[in-house]
C-alpha angles and dihedrals in degrees: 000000000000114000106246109257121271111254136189126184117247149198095260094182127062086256142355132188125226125228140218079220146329092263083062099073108094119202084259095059077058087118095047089058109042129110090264107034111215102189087191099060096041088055092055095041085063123079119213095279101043081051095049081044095071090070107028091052098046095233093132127064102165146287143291117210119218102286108010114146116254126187108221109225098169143359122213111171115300099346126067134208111235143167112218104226103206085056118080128208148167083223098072116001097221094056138285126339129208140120120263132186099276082221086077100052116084125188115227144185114258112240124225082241128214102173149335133260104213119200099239099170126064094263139346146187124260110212139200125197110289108038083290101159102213108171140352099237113208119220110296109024108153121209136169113266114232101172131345121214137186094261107016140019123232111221139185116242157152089266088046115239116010137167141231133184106266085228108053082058145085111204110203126171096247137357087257087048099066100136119260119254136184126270084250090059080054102071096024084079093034085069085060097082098043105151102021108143112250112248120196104238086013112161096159147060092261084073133324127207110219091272096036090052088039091054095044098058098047086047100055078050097053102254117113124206132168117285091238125067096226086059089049095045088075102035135079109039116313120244126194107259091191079071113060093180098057081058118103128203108259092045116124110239115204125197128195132196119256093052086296104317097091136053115337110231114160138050129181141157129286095228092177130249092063090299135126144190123206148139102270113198144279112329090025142107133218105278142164105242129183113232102210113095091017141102097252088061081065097047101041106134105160157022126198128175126207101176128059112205127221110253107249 
């Protein structure tokens, strides 16, 4: 008798958020829940305030991409507790925890996988046969490889096989196997995303939040760090932040209330020359900022570093 094919559950949307708990959804998050999830439509539905509520009422955790691997821990009508497994976290060992829409989970057969197709531009098509235009993917998204071609790559997904432009992808031989690159590369992709409106819980290029922008571009360059900034605060090689010059671009800069003594709260990227670029906060974009003379030179708790350079 054959032996049943091997499944996993999936992101089956573009992007899904992941909440501290099904009460937490309010009737404006209606667009961030629906079967479809536009992330545009649900930050404009939100005034100032709904928007500063996401954070100061704990209701998002984080995101799942199209595709991205999730364990099911529980299912409770239509929502199911998850941990999202490429997102690590002190708070599960085995990754972040959190409860989705179980509308947006999918349950798919494993490949026998060969390699990886990477989103390496902000956003791309996904295609079916025929010029069927399935799903915008953000930056990142990560899917099974089934055949590459010269002009387009043929992937493994929720909607079955699907294609991307050869050129708007990365293939790498495994999620942990994304080549290395300097902390100026770093930041080179970081700019990027210059303007991009800041999103509590963001993980995509539809909106970071400062981790979430933080893990994703040390990601796309092969170095994994935790999902939350407090994770990443003590990972990676500390550097003293009481010597800027000692400081190289690419480095993840952390700030703390309380000029540096209280909660930390905030990370960004060292971008060189006493710069930084970072996701601000709600009602802000992406930006390159200058430290001196600012609040975050006050707060400033930590410095990591993720990248050695090569000695010129």
């Amino acid at each position: 008798m054959a032996q049943p094919e091997s499944t996993i559950w999936v992101c089956r949307v573009p992007v899904t958020s992941v909440w501290t708990g099904p009460e937490k959804v309010r009737p404006v998050d209606e667009h961030g829940v629906s079967d479809r999830p536009d992330l545009n439509k649900w930050r404009e539905a939100m005034d100032k305030q709904q928007n500063k509520d996401l954070t100061e009422s704990n209701r998002l955790q984080t995101q799942l991409l199209y595709g991205e691997p999730v364990v099911i821990e529980e299912i409770n009508g239509d929502w199911a507790s998850i941990i999202a497994i490429w997102q690590p976290s002190k708070k599960d060992g085995r990754g972040y925890p959190g409860w989705v829409p179980l509308g947006h989970l999918q349950e798919i057969a494993v490949l026998d996988e060969k390699s990886y197709a990477r989103v390496a531009v902000d956003k791309t098509q996904l295609w079916k046969r025929g010029n069927k235009p399935v799903a915008i993917l953000p930056f990142n998204t990560l899917l099974p490889v089934k055949d590459a071609a010269e002009s387009t790559v043929c992937v493994h997904t929720p909607d079955g096989d699907a294609y991307i432009k050869s050129s708007h992808v990365q293939l790498v031989s495994s999620p942990e196997h994304i080549p290395r690159g300097s902390g100026q590369a770093i930041c080179e992709l970081a700019e990027r995303f210059l303007g991009l409106q800041y999103f509590w819980g963001g993980m995509s290029s539809f909106g970071y939040d400062c981790s979430g922008f933080a893990h994703h571009i040390l990601k796309a360059n092969g170095i994994y760090i935790s999902r939350d900034a407090g994770d990443q605060s003590v990972e990676g090689t500390a550097v003293d932040p009481l010597d800027e010059a000692s400081w190289q671009a690419g480095d993840l800069l952390f700030f703390a209330y309380e000029e540096g003594l209280g909660r930390l709260h905030h990370v960004g990227i060292y971008y060189g020359s006493g710069l930084m670029i970072h996701s601000p906060t709600s009602g802000k974009s992406i930006e390159i900022t200058r430290l001196e003379g600012t609040v975050y030179e006050k707060e400033l708790c930590a410095v990591r570093r993720f990248v050695q350079e090569e000695p010129t």
